[in-house]
C-alpha positions in Angstrom: 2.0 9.0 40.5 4.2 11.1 37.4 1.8 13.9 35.9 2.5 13.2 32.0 3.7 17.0 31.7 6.8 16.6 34.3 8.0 13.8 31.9 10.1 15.5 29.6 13.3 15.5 31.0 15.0 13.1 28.7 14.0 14.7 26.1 17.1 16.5 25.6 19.3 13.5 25.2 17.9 13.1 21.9 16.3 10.6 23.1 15.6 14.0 23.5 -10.4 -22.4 16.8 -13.7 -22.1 20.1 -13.5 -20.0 17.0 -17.1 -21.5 15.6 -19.2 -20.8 18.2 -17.6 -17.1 18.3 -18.5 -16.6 14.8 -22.0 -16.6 15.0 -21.7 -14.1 17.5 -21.3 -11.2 14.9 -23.9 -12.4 12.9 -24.3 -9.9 10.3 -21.8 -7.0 10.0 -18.8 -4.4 12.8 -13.8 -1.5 17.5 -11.2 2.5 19.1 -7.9 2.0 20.0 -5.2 -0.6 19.3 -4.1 -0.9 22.9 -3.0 -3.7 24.7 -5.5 -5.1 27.2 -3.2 -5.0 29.9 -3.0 -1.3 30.0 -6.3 0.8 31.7 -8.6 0.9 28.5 -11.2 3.0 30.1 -9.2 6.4 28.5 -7.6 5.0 25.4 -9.7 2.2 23.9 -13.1 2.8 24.4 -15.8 5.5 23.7 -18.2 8.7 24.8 -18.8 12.5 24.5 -16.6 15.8 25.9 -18.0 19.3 25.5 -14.2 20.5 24.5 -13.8 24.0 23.2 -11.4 25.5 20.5 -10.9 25.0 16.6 -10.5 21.3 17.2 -14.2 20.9 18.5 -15.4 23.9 15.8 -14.1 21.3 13.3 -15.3 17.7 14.9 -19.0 19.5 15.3 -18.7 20.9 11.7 -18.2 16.6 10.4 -20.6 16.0 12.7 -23.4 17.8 11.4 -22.3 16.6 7.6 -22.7 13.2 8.9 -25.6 11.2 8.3 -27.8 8.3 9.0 -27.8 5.3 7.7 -30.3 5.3 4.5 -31.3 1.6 5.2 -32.8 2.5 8.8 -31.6 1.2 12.6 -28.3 -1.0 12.3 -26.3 -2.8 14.8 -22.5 -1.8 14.3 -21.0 -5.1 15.3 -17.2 -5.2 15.9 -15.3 -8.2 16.2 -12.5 -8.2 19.3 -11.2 -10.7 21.9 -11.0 -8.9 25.1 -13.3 -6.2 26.7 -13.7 -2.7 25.0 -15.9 -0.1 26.6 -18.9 1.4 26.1 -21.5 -0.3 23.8 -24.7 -0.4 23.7 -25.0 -3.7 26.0 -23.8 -1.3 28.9 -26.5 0.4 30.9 -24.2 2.9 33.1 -20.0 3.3 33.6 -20.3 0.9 36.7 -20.1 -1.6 33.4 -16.4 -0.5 32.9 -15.0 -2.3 36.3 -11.7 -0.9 35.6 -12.4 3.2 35.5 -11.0 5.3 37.6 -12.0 8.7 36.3 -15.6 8.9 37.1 -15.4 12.2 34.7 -14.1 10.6 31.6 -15.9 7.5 32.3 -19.2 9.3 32.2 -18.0 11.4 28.9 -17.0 8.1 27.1 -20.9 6.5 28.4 -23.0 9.9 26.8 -20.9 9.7 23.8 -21.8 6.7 23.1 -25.4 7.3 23.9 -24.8 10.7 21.3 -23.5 9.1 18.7 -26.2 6.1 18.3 -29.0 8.4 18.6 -27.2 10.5 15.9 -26.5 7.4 13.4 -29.9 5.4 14.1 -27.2 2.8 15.5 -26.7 0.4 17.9 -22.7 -0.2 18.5 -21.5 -3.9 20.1 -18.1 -5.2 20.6 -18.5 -9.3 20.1 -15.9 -11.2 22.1 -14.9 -13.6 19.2 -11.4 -14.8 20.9 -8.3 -14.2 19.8 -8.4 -17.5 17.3 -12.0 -16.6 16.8 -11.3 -13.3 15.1 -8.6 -14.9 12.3 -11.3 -17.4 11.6 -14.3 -15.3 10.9 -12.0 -13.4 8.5 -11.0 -16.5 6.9 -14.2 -17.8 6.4 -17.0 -14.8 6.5 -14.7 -12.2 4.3 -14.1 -14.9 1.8 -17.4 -15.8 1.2 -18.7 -12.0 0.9 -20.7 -11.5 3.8 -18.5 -10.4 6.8 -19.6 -11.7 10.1 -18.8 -7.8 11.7 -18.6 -5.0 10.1 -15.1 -4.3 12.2 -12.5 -6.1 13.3 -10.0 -5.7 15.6 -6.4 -7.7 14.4 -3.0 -8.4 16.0 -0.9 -7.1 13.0 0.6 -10.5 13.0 -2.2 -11.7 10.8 -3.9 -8.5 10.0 -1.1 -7.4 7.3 -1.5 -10.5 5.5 -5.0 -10.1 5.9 -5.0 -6.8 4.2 -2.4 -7.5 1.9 -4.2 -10.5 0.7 -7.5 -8.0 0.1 -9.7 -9.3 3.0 -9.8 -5.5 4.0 -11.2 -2.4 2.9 -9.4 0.4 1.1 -10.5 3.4 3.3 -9.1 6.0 0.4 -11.3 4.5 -1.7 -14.4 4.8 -0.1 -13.9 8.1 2.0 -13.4 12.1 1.1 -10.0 13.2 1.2 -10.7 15.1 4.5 -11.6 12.0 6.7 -9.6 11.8 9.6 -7.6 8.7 8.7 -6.8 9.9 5.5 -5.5 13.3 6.1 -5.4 14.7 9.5 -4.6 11.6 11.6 -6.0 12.9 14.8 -8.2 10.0 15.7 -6.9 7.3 14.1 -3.5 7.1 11.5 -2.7 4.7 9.2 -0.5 0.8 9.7 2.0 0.9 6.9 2.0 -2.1 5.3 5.4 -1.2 3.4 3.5 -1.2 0.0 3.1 2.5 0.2 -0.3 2.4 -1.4 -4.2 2.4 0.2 -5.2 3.0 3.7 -6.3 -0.8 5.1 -5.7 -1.2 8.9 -6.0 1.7 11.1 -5.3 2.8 15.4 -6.4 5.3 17.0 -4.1 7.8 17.9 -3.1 8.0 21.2 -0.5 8.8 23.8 -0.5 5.1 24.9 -0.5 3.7 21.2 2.9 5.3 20.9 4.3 3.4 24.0 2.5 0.5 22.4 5.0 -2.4 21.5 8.3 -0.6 22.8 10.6 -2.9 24.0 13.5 -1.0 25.9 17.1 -2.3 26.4 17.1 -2.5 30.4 19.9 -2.7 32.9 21.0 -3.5 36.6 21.8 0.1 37.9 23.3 -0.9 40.8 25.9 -3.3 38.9 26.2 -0.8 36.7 27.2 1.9 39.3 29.5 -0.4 41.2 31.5 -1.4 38.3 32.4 3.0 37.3 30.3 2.4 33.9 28.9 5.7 32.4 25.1 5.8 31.9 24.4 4.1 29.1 21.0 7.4 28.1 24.2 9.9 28.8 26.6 8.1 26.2 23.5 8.1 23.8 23.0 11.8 24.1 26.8 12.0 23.1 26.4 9.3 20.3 28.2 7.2 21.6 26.2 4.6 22.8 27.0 2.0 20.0 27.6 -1.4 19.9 31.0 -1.6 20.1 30.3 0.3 23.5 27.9 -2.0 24.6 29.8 -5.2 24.3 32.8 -3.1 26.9 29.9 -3.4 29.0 28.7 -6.7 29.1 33.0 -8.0 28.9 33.3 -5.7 32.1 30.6 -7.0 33.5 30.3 -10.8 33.0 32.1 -12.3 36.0 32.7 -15.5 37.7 32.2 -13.8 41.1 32.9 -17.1 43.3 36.2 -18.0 41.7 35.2 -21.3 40.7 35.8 -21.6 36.8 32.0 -21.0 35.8 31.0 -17.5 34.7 27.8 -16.5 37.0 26.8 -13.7 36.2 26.4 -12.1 32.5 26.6 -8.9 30.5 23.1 -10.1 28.9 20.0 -12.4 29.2 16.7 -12.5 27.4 14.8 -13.5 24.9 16.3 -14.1 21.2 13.6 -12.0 19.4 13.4 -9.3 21.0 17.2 -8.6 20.7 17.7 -9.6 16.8 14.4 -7.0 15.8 15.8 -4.3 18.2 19.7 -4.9 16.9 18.1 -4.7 13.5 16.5 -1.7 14.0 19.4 -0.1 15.5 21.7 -1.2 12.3 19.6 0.2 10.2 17.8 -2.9 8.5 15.4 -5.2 8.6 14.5 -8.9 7.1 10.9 -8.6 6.1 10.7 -4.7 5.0 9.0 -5.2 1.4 8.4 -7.5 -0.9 12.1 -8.5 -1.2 14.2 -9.7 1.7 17.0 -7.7 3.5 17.6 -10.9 5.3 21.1 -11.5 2.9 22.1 -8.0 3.3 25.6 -6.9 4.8 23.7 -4.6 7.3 21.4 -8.1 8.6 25.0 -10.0 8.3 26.9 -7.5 10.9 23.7 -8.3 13.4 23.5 -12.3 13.2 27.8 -11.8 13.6 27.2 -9.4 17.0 24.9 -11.8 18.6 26.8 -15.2 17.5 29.7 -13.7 19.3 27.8 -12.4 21.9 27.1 -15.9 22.8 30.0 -18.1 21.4 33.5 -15.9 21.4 32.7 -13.2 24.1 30.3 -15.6 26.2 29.1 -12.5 27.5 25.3 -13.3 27.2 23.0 -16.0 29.5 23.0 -19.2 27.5 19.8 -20.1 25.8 17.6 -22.3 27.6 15.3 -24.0 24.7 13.1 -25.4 27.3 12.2 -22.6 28.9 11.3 -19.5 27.2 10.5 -17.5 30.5 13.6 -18.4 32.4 15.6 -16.5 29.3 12.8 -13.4 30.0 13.1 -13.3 33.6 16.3 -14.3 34.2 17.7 -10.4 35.4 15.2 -10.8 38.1 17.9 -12.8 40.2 20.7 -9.9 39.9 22.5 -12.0 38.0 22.0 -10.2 34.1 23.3 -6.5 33.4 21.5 -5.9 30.4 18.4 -7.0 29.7 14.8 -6.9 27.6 11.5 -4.8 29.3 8.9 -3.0 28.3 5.5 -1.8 30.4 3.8 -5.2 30.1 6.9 -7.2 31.6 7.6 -4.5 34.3 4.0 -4.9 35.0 3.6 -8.8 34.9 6.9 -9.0 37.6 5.9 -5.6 39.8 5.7 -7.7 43.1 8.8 -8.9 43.0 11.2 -7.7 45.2 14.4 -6.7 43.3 17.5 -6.1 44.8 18.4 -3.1 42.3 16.7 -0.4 40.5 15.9 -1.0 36.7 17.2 1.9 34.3 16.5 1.6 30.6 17.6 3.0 27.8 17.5 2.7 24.2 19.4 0.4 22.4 22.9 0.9 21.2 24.0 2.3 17.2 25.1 -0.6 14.6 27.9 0.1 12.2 25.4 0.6 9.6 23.0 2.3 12.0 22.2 6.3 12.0 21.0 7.5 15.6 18.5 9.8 13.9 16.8 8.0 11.2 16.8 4.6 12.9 13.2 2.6 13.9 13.2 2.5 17.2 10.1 -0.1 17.3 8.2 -2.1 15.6 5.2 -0.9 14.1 4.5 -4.4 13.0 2.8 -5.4 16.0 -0.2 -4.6 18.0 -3.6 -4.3 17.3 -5.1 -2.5 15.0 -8.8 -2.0 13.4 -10.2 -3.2 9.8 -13.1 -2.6 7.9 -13.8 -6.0 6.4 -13.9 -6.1 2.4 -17.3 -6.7 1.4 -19.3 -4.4 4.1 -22.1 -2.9 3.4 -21.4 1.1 3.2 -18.4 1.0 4.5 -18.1 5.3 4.9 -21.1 4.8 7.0 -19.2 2.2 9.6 -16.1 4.4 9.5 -18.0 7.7 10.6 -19.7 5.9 13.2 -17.0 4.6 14.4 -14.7 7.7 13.9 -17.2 9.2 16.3 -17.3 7.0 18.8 -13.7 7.3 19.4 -13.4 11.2 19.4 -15.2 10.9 22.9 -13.1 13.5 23.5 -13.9 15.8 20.7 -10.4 16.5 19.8 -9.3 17.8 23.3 -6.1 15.6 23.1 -5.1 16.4 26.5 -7.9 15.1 27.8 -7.7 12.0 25.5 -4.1 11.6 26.9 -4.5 13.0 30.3 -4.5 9.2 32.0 -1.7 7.2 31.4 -1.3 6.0 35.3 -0.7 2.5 34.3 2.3 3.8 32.0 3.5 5.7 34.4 3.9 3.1 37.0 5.5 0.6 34.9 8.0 2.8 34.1 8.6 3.2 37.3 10.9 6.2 37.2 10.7 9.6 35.3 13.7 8.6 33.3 12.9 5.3 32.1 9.3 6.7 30.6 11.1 9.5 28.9 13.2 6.4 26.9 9.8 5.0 26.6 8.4 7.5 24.9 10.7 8.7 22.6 11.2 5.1 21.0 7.8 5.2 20.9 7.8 7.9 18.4 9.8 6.5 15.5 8.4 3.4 14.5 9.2 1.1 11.4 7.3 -1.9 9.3 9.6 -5.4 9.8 7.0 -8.7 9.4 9.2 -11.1 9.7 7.7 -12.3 12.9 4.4 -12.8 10.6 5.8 -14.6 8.2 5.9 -18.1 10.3 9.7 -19.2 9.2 10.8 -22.3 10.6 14.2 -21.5 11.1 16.1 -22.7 14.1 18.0 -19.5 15.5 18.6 -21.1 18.8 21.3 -22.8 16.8 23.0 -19.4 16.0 23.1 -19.3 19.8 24.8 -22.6 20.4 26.9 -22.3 17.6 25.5 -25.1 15.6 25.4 -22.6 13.1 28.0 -19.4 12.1 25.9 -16.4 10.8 27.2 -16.9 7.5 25.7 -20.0 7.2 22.7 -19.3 8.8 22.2 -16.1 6.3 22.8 -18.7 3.2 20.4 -21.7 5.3 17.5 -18.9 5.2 17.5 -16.3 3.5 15.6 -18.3 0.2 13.1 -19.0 2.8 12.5 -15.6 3.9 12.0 -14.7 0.5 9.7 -17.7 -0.4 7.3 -16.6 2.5 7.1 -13.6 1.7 6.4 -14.4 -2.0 3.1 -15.3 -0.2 3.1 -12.5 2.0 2.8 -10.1 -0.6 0.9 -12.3 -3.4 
């Protein structure tokens, strides 16, 4: 197992709707961190108490003891979720969390808990709502004025629109200017929603949130090696791991290894979406950034062009199998794909397979219009995050409860931080969770994937469609959704 602190090293490259009968459920008004449940949540997503030393506890005990009760007597904090979150107050021990493995922590999450609903006169519970559940009780409770939980925990996929479209609380309105989420963002830090005003949706700040939602470009060492190709992390800490770069790559190494007319091996395979966000982000754009589209812009134009000749005049990447979405994911897993997507989840999901070669990834190659140092690196516009449902009743209340029952670690970050086994292992070497974390830390606000288009991009792949026309085709539709979007 890697210790977190021996992780550094590439640092210096610069990389340096069931939905009904889940609504009752919250009944009457309602999560910690936005992390996936795939990951260990017993650390990161969940809640009790640490006797931590220093200025950091000085200052949590000091907004502790200005905290009060409730005024209107015992309350049940509900929270609205889809997956496990622990502690709550329907747990009687740790033995409730079946997927601890620090006794210590555990048992430091369990008395906070305990603490902090003795403190507030509270009872905290995490209601299992489902995934489809949780959009629907927004829908329908927030819109009539009575919220069915008093939190919620959102994919960002419908919680932007959700708090764009005022189904959420505006934390700066309704707490001091020293709450934690409004100024010193060690607990929880604020979703942009690319409006620049209001605090709406928030996550708690973690070591694992940042490698939330990074999606790393990946690649077949061994065919790398073999073929006399330069690491891709050492031409990036020389800048000059650009795209022009990365298509000598995949040329070099798309081959028709058995001499019989029909290429067998490519320079790339995966999934469309996860390529066009991550060249976006690497040129320097976006689609869905604001209220008006980017989709039309030269910058968007250069990235349709790369990956239409990518698949149509360099045949250098896997064709698209539309029937299939998982054979386009997994399709390296044969040795047959240089470059591909991962990220912790997919190395995860595929960890018993045995793989003839060792994975190495890196981050993803400069765009013309791209800047190495000011690019997003990933997309802050997905994962989960927590909202405080317009209409609650007093709504600073729910937020210092809750604020508490996340600092289980009483700001002793490396404690908060200290278990990121699961991490770790997916990574699998040092290297490839030093790329992980530094895209990690420069994350940007695209919602384009929330904005349900209905365009066809696989025919940019097949070239049913140049880029050119596809930019004309869509880009009024980009623009129309996220009329609505924004309304």
């Amino acid at each position: 197992m890697m210790m977190k602190k021996n992780i550094k090293k590439l640092m210096a490259l610069g990389l340096s709707v069931s939905m009904i009968a889940g609504l009752t459920a919250c009944g009457g008004g309602s999560g910690d961190s936005a992390q996936t449940p795939a990951a260990n949540t017993d650390s990161e997503a969940q809640a009790p108490a640490a006797d931590a030393a220093g200025d950091d506890t000085a200052k949590a005990d000091e907004k502790a003891d200005a905290a009060a009760p409730s005024s209107q007597g015992h309350r049940v904090i509900k929270v609205g979720c889809w997956y496990p979150h622990y502690y709550d107050s329907t747990h009687t021990g740790i033995d409730d969390n079946p997927t601890y493995d620090d006794p210590d922590e555990a048992q430091m999450q369990f008395d906070n808990l305990k603490a902090v609903e003795e403190k507030y006169d509270v009872e905290i519970e995490f209601v299992n709502l489902t995934f489809n559940g949780v959009k629907e009780s927004i829908n329908t409770s927030i819109l009539a004025g009575q919220p069915d939980c008093d939190i919620y925990e959102v994919d960002l996929q419908f919680g932007i629109p959700a708090a764009l479209n005022g189904f959420a609380t505006n934390l700066e309105e309704v707490l001091p200017a020293d709450a934690d989420v409004v100024s010193d963002h060690e607990i929880f830090s604020k979703v942009d929603l690319g409006t620049g005003d209001g605090t709406y949706l928030f996550r708690s700040v973690t070591a694992s949130s940042q490698l939330e939602d990074t999606y790393m470009l990946a690649y077949n060492k061994q065919m790398l090696d073999e073929a006399g190709l330069e690491d891709p992390n050492a031409l990036y800490e020389k800048g000059e791991w650009t795209w022009d770069k990365w298509r000598e790559y995949m040329l070099a190494l798309t081959q028709d290894t058995d001499g019989d007319g029909v290429t067998d091996v490519y320079g790339y395979g995966g999934v469309w979406t996860v390529l066009f966000s991550n060249l976006l982000m690497s040129n320097g754009t976006g689609v869905a950034m604001g209220p008006t589209e980017s989709f039309s812009s030269p910058a968007t134009a250069e990235v349709l062009d790369y990956i239409y000749n990518m698949y149509n005049v360099d045949h250098i990447a896997r064709p698209w199998n539309e029937e299939d979405w998982d054979s386009n994911q997994n399709a390296y897993m044969d040795g047959k794909v240089a470059f591909f997507i991962d990220a912790a989840w997919i190395s995860d999901a595929n960890k018993d397979s045995e793989l003839s070669f060792e994975v190495a990834w890196c981050p993803w190659p400069i765009g013309p219009s791209g800047n190495q140092d000011t690019n997003f690196l990933k997309s802050a516009a997905k994962g989960n995050a927590w909202m405080i449902p317009a209409g609650v009743n007093d709504p600073e209340f729910v937020y210092n409860v809750f604020e508490d029952w996340a600092n289980w670690y009483q700001g002793d970050t490396d404690l908060r931080d200290g278990n990121l086994t699961w991490w770790e292992d997916s990574a699998i070497t040092e290297e490839n969770y030093a790329v992980m974390e530094y895209m990690g830390t420069r994350g940007g606000v695209d919602v384009w994937e929330a904005l349900g288009l209905e365009w066809e991009f696989p025919k940019l792949l097949s070239g049913e469609m140049t880029a050119a026309q596809f930019q004309e085709t869509y880009k009024q539709s980009v623009q129309d959704a996220l009329d609505g979007f924004y309304q």
